[in-house]
C-alpha positions in Angstrom: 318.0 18.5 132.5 320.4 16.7 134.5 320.7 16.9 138.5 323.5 16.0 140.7 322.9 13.3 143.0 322.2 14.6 146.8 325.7 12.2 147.8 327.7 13.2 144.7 330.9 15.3 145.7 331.9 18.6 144.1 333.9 17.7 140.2 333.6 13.7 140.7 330.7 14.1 137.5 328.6 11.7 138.9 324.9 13.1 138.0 321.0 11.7 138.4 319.7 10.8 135.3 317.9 13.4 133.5 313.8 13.5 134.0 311.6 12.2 131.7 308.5 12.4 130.6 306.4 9.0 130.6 306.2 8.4 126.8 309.7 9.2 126.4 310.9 7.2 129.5 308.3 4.1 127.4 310.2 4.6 124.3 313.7 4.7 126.3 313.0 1.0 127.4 312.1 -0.2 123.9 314.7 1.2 121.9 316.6 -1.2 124.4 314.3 -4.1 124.1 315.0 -4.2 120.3 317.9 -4.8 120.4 317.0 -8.6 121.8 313.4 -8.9 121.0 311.4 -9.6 117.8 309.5 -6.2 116.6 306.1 -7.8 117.3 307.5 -8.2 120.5 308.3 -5.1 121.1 304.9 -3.6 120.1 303.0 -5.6 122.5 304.8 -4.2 125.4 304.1 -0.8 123.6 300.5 -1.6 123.6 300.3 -3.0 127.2 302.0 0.7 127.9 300.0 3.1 125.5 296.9 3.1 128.1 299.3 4.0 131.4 300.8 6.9 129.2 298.4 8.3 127.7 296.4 8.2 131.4 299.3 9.8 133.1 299.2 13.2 129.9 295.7 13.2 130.7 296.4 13.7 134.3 299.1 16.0 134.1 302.4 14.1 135.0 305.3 15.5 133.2 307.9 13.7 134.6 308.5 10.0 135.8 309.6 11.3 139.0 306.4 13.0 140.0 304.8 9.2 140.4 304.6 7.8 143.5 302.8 4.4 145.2 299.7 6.2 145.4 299.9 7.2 141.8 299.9 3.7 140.1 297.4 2.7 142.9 294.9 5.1 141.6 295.8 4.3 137.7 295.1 0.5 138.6 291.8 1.6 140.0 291.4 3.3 136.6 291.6 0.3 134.5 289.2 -2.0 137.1 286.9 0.5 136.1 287.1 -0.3 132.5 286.6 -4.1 133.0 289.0 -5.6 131.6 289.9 -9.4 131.2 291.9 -10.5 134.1 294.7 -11.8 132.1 294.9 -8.5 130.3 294.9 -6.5 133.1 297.4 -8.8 134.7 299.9 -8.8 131.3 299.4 -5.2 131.3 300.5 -5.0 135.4 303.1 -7.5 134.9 304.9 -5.3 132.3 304.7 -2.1 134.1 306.5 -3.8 136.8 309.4 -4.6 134.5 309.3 -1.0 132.8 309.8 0.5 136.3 312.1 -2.1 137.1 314.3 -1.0 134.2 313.6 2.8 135.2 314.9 2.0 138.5 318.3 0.5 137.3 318.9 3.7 135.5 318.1 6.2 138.3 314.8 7.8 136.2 312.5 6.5 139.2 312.7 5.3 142.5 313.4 1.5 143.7 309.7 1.4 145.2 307.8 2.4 142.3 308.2 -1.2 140.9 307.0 -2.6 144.3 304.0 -0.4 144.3 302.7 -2.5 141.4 300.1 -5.1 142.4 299.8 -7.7 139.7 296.3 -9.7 140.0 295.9 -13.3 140.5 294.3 -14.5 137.8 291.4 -17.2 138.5 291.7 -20.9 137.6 289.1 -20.7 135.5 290.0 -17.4 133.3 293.2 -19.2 132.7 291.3 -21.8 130.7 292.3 -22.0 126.7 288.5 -22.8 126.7 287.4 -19.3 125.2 287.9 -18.8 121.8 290.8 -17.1 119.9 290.4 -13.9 119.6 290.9 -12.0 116.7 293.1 -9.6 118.0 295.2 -13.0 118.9 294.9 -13.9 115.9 295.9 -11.3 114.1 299.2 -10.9 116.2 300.2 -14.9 115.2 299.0 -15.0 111.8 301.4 -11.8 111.4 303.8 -13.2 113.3 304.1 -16.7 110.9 303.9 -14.5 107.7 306.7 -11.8 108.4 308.8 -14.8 109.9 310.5 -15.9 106.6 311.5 -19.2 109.3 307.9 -19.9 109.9 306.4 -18.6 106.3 304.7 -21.6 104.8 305.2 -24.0 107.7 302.6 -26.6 108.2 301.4 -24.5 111.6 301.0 -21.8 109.5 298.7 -23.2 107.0 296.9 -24.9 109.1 296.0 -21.6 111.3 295.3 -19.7 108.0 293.1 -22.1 106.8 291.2 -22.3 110.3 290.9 -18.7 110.7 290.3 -17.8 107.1 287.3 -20.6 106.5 286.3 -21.3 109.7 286.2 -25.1 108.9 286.0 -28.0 111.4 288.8 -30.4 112.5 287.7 -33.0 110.5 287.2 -30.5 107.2 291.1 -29.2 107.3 292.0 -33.2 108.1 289.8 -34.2 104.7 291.8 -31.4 102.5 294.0 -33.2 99.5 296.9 -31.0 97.5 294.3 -31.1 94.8 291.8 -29.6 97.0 293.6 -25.9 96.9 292.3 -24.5 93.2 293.1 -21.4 91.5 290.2 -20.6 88.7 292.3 -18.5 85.9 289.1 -16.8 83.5 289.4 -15.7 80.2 288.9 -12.0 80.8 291.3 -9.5 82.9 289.6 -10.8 85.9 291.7 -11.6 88.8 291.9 -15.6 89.3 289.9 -17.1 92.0 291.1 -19.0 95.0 289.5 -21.4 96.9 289.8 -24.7 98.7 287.3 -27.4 97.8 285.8 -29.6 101.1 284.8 -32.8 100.0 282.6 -34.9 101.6 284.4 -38.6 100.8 283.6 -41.1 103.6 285.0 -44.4 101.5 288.4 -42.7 101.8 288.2 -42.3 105.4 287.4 -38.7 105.1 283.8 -37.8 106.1 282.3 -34.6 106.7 280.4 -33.8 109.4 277.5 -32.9 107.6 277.7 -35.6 105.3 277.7 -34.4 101.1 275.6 -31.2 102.1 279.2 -30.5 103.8 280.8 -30.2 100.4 281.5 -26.6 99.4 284.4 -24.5 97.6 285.4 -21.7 100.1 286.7 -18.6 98.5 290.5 -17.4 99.8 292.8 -14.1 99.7 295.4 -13.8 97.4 297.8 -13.6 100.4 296.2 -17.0 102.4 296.2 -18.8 98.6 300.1 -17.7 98.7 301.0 -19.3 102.0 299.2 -22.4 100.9 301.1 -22.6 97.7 304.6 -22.0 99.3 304.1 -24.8 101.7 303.1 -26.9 98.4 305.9 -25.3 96.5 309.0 -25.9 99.5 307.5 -27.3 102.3 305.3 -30.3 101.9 306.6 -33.8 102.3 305.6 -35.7 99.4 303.5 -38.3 101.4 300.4 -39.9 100.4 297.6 -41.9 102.6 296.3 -45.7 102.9 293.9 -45.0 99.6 296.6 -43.2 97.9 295.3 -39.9 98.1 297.6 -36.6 98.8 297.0 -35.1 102.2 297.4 -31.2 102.3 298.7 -31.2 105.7 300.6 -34.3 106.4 302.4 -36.2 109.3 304.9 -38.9 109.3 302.4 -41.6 108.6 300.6 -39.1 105.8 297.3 -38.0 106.6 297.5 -37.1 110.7 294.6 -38.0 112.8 291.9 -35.8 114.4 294.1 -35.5 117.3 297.6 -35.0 115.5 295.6 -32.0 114.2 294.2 -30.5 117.8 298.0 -30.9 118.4 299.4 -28.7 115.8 296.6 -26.2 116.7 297.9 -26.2 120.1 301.6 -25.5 118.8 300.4 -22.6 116.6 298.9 -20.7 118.8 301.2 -20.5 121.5 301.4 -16.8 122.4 305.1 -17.0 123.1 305.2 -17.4 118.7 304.4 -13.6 119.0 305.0 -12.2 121.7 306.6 -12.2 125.2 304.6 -15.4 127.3 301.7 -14.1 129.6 302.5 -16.6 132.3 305.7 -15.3 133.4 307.5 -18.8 131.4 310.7 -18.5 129.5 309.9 -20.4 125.9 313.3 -22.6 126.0 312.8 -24.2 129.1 308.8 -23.7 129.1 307.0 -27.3 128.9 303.7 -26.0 127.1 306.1 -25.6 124.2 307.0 -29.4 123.7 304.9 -31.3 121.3 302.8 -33.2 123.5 302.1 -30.4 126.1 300.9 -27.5 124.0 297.7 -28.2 125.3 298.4 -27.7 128.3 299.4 -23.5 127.9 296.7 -21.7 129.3 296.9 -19.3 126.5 297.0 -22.4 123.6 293.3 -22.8 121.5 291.8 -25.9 119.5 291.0 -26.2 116.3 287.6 -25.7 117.5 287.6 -22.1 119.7 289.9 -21.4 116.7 286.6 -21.8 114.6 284.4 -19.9 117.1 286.9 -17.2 117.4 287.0 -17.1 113.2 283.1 -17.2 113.2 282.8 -14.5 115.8 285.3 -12.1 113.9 283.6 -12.8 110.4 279.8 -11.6 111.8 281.8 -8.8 113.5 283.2 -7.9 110.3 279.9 -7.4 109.1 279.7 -10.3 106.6 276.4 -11.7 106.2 275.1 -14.6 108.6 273.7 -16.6 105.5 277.6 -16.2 103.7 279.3 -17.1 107.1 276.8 -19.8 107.3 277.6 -21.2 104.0 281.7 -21.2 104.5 281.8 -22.7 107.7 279.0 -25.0 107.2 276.7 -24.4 110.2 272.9 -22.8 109.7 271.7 -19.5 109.7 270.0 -20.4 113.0 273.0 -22.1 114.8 275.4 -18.6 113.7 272.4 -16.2 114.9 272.2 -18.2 118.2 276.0 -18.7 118.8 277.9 -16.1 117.4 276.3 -12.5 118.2 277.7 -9.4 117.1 279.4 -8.1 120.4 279.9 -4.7 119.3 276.5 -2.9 118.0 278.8 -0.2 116.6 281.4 -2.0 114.6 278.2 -3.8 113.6 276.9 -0.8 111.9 280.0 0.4 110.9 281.0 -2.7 109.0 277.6 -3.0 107.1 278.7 -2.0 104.1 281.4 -3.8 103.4 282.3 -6.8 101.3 282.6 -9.8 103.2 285.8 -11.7 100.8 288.1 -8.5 101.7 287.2 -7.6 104.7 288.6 -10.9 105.8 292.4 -9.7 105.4 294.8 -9.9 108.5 295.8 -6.3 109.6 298.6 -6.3 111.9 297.4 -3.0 113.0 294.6 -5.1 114.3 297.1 -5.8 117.5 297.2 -2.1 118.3 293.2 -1.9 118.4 
């Protein structure tokens, strides 16, 4: 239902705009973000929004302009109680601010509404890329790199697959060569296998942490073994290193350094690859996008909280601490000691499964 305006004169057909409820007022604002903004974009502003309207069904609030300062006050006191991460809480502020912002401009709500959003200071020390990459990140940016046909098979892209799908060290992914990636075909109707072989080859300038106990094939999905063979296929420059060896990922020089590696990590992981930045930065003139200062985005991970994140998720997937101990390397004790379960019920819930497929990226993950 449309309204005329309180200062509208009689036949000049200036009216208010009509009232909306809150999830169609949300889906109003990105219909119009789509028209500029990538899809995964989109959907984690719809995410950061699903909470606020479903909160305001459950309390009644048919219409966007029954909201008021106190309103959002009391919804913010809402989420504290849920304890959530201060960044998240603070993405989730910052983009109700723009929402109502853009609700404003179109006469659904008034001007103050926007103002009546407090967005939280995050600490120093929760805006650290010291914690580990969660899965949930993960997810969003390894779907992000495989439904990009610009980024599909990209170096970055390996390299995070790899990371996230065996869990392997810095100096395992630096020690991979092109005839590392295998595919076993058998002689029955069985599906092939995929794997990557870590090699334990310190005479080439490769060791392995673990020394030859390190060596180990490490099975992959179909979809990870695909990305690795497209980048072999279009992507890799046909470089070898200083004992004539074939790098899988490669630099200029041919096989990159420990710390060339740390700074790809840091480039892949930028969360401004999937969605909009969580520091209020604009990607094109943003310096934590430049090659050397990746490491520097508060939001960025390592190769080696890529590994804990990866470790976390498989045991949280419910595969088995001796299996997750032989792919990544590490012992029983050390994954039992570092890498609990957090949830006790996805723990239970996941018992049953197998642990190779239950390692597929969902991008319905992002929605969890």
């Amino acid at each position: 239902m449309q309204r005329v305006r309180p200062d509208a004169t009689e036949g000049d057909g200036v009216t208010e705009a009509p009232d909306l409820s809150p999830r169609e007022a949300r889906d109003r604002w990105l219909d119009k973000l789509r028209v500029q903004l990538r899809e995964q974009t989109v959907s984690t502003y719809k995410y950061r929004l699903k909470l606020f309207v479903e909160w305001c069904e459950s309390e009644g609030y048919e219409s966007m302009r029954d909201l008021s300062g106190w309103d959002i006050e009391s919804y913010e006191a809402h989420r504290r109680s849920a304890e959530p991460k201060t960044i998240s809480l603070k993405n989730e502020m910052q983009t109700l601010r723009r929402w109502f912002e853009y609700l404003a401009s179109i006469g659904v709500v008034e001007d103050s509404l926007a103002d009546s959003v407090i967005v939280p200071d995050v600490p120093q020390d929760h805006q650290s890329n010291d914690a580990r990459l969660d899965h949930h990140e993960a997810t969003a940016l390894l779907s992000y790199y495989r439904e990009t046909p610009a980024q599909y098979g990209t170096r970055n892209h390996v390299l995070l697959e790899l990371a996230w799908h065996t869990g392997a060290r810095i100096g395992g992914l630096r020690s991979l060569d092109v005839r590392d990636v295998r595919c076993h075909e058998f002689e029955n109707e069985r599906d092939p296998a995929y794997y990557v072989e870590f090699r334990n080859r310190p005479e080439e300038g490769t060791p392995l942490k673990n020394g030859p106990s390190a060596s180990r094939p490490v099975a992959l999905l179909p979809e990870v073994y695909a990305v690795v063979d497209h980048y072999l296929e279009e992507r890799r420059p046909d470089k070898t290193d200083d004992y004539g060896r074939q790098p899988l990922l490669v630099s200029q020089r041919g096989r990159p350094s420990p710390g060339t590696i740390r700074d790809w990590m840091y480039l892949a992981t930028l969360p401004c690859n999937y969605g909009p930045c969580p520091h209020e930065k604009e990607p094109e003139t943003c310096d934590y996008t430049r090659y050397s200062h990746a490491s520097k985005c508060p939001s960025s991970r390592s190769p080696h909280k890529v590994r804990t994140g990866a470790i976390t998720w498989m045991r949280n997937r419910g595969v088995p601490v001796e299996v997750v101990a032989e792919r990544v390397n590490a012992s029983v004790e050390v994954i039992q000691k570092h890498y609990d379960v957090e949830d006790p019920l996805e723990e239970m819930l996941n018992r049953r499964a197998s642990f190779v497929s239950d390692l597929s990226i969902d991008p319905e993950d992002t929605e969890s």
